[in-house]
Residue frames relative to the residue before (quaternion, step in Angstrom):
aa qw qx qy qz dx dy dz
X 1.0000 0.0000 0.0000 0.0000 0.00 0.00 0.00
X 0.6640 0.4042 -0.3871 0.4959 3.45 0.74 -0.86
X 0.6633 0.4690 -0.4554 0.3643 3.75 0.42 -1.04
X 0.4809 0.7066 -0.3303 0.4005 3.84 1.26 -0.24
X 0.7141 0.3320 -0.1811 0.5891 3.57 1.00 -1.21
X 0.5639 0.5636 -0.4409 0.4123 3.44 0.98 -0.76
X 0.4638 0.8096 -0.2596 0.2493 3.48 0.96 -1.03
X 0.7081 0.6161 0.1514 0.3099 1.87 0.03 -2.66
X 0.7776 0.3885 -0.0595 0.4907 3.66 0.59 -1.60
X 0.5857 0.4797 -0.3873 0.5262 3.55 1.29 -0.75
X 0.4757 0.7752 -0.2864 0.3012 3.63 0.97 -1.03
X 0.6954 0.3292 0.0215 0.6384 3.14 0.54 -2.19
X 0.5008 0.6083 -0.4029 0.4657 3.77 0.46 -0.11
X 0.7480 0.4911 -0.0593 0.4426 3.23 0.71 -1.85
X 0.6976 0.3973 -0.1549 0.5757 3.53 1.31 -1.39
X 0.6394 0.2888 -0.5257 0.4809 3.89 0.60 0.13
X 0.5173 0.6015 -0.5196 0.3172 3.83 0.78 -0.28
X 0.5913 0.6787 -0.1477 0.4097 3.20 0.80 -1.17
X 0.5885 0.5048 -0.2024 0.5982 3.44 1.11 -1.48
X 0.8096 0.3917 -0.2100 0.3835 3.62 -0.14 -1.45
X 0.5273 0.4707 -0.4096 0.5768 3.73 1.54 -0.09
X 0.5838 0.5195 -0.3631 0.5073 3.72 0.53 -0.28
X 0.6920 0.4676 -0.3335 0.4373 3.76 0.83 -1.14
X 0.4821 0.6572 -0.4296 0.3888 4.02 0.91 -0.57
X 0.4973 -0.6041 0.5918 0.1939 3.00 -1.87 0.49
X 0.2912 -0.7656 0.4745 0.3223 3.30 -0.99 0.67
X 0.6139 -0.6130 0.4184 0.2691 3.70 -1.01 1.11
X 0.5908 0.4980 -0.4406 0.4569 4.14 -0.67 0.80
X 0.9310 -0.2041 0.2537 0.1652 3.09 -1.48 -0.72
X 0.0769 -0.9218 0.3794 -0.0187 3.11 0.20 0.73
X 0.2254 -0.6771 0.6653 0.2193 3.80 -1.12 0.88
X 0.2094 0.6773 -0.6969 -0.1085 3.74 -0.86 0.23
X 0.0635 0.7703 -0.6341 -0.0229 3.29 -1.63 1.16
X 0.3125 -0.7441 0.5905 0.0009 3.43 -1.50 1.67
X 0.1371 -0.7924 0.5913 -0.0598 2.98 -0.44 1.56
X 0.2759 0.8038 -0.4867 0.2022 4.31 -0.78 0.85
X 0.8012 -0.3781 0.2485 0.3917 3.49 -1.19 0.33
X 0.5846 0.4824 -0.3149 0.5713 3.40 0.99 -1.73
X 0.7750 0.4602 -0.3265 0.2846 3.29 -0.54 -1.47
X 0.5372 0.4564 -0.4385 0.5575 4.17 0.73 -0.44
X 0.6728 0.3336 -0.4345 0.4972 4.24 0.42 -0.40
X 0.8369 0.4161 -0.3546 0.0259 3.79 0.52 -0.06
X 0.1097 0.7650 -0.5320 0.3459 2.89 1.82 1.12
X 0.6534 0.6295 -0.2648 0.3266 3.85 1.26 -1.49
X 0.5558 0.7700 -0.3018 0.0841 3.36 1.54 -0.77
X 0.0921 -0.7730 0.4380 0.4496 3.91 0.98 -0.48
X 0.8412 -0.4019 0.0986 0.3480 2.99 -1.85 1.76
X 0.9086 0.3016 -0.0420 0.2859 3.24 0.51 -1.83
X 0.4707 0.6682 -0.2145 0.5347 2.72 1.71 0.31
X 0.4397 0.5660 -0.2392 0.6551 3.66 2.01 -0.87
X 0.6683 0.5549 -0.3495 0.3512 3.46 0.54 -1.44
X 0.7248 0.5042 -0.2983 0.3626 3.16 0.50 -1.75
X 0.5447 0.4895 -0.4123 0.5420 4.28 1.21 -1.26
X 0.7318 0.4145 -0.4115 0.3512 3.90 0.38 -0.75
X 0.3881 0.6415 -0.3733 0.5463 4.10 1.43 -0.20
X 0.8243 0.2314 -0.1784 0.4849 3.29 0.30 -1.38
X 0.5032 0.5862 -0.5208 0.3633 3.46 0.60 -0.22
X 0.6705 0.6457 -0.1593 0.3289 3.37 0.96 -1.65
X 0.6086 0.4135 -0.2359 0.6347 3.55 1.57 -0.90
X 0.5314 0.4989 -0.4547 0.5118 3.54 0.68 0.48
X 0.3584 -0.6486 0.5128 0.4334 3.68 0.90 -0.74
X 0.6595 0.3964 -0.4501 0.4531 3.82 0.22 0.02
X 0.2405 -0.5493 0.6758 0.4287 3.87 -1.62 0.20
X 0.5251 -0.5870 0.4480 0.4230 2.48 -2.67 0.61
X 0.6007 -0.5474 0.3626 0.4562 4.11 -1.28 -0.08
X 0.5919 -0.5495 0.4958 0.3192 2.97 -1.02 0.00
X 0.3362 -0.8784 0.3327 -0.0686 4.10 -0.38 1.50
X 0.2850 0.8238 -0.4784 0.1065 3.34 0.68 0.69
X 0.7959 0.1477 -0.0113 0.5870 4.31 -0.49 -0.49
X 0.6511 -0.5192 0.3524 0.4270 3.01 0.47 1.00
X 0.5489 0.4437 -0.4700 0.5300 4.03 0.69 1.20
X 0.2285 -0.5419 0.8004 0.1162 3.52 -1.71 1.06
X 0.2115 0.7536 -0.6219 -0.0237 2.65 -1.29 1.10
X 0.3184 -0.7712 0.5491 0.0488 3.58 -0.99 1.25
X 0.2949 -0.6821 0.5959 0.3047 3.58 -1.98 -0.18
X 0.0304 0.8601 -0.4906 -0.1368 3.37 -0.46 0.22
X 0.3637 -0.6235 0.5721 0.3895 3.79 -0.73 0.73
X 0.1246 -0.5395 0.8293 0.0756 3.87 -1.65 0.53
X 0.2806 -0.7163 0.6200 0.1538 3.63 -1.44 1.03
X 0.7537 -0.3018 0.4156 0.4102 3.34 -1.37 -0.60
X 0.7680 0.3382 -0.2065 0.5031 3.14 0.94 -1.16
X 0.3637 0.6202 -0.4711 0.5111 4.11 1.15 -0.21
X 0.7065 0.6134 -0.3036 0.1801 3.25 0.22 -1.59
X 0.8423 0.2070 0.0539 0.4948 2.90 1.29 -1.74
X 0.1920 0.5741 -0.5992 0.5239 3.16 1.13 1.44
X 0.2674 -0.8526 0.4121 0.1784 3.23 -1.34 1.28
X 0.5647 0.2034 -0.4833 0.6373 3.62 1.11 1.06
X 0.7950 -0.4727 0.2644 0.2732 3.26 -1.76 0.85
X 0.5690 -0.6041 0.4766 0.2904 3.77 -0.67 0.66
X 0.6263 0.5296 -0.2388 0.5199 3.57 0.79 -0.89
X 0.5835 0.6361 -0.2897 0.4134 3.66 0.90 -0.60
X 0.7750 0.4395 -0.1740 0.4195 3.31 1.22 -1.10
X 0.4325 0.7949 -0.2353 0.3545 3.31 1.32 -0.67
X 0.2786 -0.8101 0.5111 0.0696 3.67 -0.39 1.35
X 0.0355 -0.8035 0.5942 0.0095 3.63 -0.15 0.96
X 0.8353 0.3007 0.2135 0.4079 3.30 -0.95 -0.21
X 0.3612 -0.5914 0.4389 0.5720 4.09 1.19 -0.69
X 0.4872 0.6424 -0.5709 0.1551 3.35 0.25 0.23
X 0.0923 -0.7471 0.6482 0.1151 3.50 -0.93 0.11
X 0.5730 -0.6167 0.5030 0.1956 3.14 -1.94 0.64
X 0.0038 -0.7312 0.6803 0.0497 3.98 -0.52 0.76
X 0.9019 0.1517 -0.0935 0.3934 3.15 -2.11 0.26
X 0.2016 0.7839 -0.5813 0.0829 3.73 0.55 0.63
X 0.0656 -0.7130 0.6968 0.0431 4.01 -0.68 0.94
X 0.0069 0.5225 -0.8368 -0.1632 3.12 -2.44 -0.12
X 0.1202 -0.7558 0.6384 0.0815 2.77 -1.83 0.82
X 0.7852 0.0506 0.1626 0.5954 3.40 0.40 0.43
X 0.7850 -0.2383 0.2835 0.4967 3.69 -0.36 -1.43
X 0.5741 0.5985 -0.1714 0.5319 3.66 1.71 -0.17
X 0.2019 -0.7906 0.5744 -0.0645 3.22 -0.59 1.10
X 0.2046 0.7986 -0.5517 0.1267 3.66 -0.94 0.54
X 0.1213 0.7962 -0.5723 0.1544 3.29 -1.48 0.91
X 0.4941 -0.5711 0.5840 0.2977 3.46 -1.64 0.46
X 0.4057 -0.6405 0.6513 0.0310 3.09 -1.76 0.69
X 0.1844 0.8526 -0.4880 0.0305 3.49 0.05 0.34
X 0.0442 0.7849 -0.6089 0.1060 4.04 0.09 1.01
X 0.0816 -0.7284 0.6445 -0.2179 2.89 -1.67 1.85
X 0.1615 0.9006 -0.3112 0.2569 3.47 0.98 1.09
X 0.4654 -0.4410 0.6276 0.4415 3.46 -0.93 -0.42
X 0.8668 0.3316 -0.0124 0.3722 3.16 0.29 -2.04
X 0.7412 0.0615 -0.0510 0.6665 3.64 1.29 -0.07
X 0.0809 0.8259 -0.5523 0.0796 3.52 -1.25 1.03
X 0.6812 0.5437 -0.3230 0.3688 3.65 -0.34 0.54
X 0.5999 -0.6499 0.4147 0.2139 3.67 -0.98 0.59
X 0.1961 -0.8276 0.5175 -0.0944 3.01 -1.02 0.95
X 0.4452 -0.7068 0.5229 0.1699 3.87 -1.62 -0.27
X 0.3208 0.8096 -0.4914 -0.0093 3.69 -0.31 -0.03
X 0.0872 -0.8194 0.5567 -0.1053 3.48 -0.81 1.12
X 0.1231 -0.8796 0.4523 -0.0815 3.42 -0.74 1.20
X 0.1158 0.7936 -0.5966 -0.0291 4.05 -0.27 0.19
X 0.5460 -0.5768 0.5789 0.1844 3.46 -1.50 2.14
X 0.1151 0.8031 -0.5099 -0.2859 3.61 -0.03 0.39
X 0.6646 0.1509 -0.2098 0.7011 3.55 1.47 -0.07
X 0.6225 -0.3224 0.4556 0.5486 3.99 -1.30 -0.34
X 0.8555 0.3996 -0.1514 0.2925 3.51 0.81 -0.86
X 0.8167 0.3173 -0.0001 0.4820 3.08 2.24 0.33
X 0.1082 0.9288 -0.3316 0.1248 3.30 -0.38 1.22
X 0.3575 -0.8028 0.4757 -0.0397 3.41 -0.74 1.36
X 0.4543 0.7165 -0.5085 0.1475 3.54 -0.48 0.32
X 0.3887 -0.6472 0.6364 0.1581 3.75 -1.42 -0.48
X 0.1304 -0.5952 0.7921 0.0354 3.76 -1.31 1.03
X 0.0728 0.7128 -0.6903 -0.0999 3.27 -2.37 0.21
X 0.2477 -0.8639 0.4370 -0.0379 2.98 -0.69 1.13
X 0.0573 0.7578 -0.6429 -0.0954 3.67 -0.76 0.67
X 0.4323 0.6999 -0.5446 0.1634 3.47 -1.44 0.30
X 0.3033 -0.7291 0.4479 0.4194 3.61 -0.45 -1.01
X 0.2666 -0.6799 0.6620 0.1684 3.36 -1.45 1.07
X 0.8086 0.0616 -0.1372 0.5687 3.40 -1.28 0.90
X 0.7493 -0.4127 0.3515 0.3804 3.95 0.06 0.32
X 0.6348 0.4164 -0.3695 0.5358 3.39 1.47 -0.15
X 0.4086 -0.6505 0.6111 0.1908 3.85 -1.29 1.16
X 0.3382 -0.7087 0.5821 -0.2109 2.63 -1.47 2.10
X 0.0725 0.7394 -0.6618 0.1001 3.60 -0.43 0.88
X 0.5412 0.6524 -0.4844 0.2164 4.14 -0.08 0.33
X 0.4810 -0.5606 0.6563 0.1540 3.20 -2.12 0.61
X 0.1630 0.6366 -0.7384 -0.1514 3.22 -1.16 0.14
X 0.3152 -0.5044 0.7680 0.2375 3.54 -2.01 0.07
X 0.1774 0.7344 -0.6546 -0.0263 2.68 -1.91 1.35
X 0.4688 -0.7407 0.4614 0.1367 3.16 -1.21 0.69
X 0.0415 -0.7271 0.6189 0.2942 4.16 -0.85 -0.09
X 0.0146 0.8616 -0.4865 -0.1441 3.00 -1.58 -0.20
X 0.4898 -0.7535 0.3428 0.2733 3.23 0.26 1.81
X 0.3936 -0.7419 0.5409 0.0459 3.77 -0.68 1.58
X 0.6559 -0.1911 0.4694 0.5594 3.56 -0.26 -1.95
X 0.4773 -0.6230 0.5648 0.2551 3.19 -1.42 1.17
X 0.6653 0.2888 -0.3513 0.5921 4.20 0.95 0.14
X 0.4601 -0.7855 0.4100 -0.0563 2.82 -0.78 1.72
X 0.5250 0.5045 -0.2876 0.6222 3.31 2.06 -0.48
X 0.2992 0.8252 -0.3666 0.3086 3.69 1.19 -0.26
X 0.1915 -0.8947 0.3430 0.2126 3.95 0.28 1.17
X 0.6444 0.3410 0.2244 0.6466 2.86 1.38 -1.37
X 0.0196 -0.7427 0.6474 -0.1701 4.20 0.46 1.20
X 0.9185 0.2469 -0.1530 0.2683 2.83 -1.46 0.94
């Protein structure tokens, strides 16, 4: 009987290990794209006026993406070690003053608080995420507060998609 549970437990031991490799990001290249209300007005933006959000974007330390159908879309390199951090790497990241609160995983599901405390952006947010393969991801943030003095209430959906495993890679795929 014991050698039964002993069994048994090494088993499920063996099968959530197994599981939680599956839950990981794969390491390389990355497509992320953010699709939302704002973003469909910012085709409307004039040139130099884009320029100036891409200035300020830059004194944040991130570029701005690149904006087409109402999607930003960006690359991003994920390492070895990103990978195997068990809530997403991107999650932690200080943009803007924002910071990351309550970060969980469950399984394949990611989640967290937003909390912004800026000059230039303030107020509190959601973000939720599901690995649906090593080589995919799907999720949604929402935010309320106000960026530059102007009140913000928006969702966006985003998505990833796992490029090349060389991240200097010009042209994947």
């Amino acid at each position: 009987m014991h050698k039964n549970i002993l069994f048994l437990s090494l088993a499920a031991l063996l099968a959530s290990s197994a599981q939680a490799a599956e839950n990981k990001m794969r390491p390389g290249l990355w497509e992320i794209s953010t699709s939302s209300r704002l973003l469909a007005f910012a085709e409307q933006i004039p040139p130099d006026q884009m320029q100036n959000l891409s200035n300020l974007a830059r004194q944040y330390g991130f570029e701005m993406p690149k904006i087409k159908n109402g999607a930003a879309n960006s690359r991003v390199c994920v390492t070895k070690e990103m990978s195997e951090q068990n809530i997403p790497p991107y999650f932690y990241h200080r943009q803007s003053g924002c910071e990351v609160k309550n970060a969980t995983r469950i399984e394949n599901r990611y989640s967290a608080d937003l909390v912004c405390t800026s000059r230039q952006i303030n107020g509190q947010g959601k973000t939720a995420a599901t690995l649906n393969t090593p080589e995919s991801f799907a999720g949604q943030t929402e935010f309320s507060g106000t960026v530059r003095g102007v009140n913000v209430d928006e969702k966006a959906d985003t998505s990833g998609t796992w490029l090349a495993a060389n991240c200097a890679e010009e042209n994947p795929r």
